[in-house]
N, C-alpha and C positions, 0 to 999 in steps of 0.2 A: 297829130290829132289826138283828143284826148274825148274821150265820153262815159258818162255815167250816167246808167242807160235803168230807168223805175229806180229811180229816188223816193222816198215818200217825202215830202214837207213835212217838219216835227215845229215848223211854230211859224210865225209872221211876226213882224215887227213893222207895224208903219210908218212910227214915227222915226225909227235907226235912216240914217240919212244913204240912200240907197245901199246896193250888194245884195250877195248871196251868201251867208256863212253856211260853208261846209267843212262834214267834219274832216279833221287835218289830215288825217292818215287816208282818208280817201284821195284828197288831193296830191299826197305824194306818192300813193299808187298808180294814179295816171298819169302826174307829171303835171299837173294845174298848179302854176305858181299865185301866190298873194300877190293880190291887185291885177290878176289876168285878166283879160276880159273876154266872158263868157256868153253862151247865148243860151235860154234857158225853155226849154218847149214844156208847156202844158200836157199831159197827154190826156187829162180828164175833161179839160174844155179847150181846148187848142189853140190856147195863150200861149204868145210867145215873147221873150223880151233880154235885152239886150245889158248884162250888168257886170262887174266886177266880183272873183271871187276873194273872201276873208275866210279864212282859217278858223273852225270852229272846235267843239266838244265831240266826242264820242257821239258817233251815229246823231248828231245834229246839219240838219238843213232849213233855215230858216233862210226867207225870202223877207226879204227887207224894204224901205219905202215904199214909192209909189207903185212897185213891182206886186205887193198884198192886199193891192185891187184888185191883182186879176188873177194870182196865185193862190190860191187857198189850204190851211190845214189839211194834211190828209190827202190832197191832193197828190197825183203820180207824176214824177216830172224828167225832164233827159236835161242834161248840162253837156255843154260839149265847149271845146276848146280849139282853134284852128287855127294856123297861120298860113302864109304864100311861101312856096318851096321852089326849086328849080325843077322840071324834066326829071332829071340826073336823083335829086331829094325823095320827088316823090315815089322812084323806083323800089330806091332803098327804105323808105318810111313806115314802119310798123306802129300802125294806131294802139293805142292803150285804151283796152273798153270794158268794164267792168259792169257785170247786173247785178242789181241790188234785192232783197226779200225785203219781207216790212219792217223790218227791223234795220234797215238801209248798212247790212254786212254780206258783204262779197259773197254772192253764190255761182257765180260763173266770170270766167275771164275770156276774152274772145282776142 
């Protein structure tokens, strides 16, 4: 499991044909590979929705196609990443969770 926990949205893009671009080195802090698919919760209106992440810029998260209907600029948002494990996996499984300030860099690791 992987979570990135108050993002801020740094832009939309509606017409970019769906994803989330986040930025890279967050993705490799938690372990979110390009083209994962992730699930992305609103926290400011409690939109939720279902997309692929792309590797972006320095402290970039933009919300892309039809996803920048309901996400908006500005907006504080969780990304999380999760597959099915065995019993035995999930014993051993230590999530990767990272929170973000507004400047969307690492101010706590859990």
């Amino acid at each position: 499991m992987s979570k990135i926990h108050r993002a801020k949205v740094t832009d939309t893009n509606i017409d970019y044909c769906s994803s989330i671009t986040i930025d890279k080195k967050l993705m490799e802090d938690v372990g979110i590979l390009k083209n994962e698919k992730v699930h992305v919760w609103d926290i400011d209106n409690g939109e939720r929705v279902t997309t692929y992440a792309i590797p972006g810029k320095d402290g970039e998260i933009t919300v892309n196609g039809g996803a920048a209907r309901l996400i908006k600029k500005g907006d504080r948002i969780i990304i999380t990443a999760f597959g099915l494990m065995t019993e035995q996996e999930i014993k051993n499984h230590k999530p990767k969770i990272v929170i973000l300030d507004e400047s969307n860099k690492v101010i706590e690791w859990r």
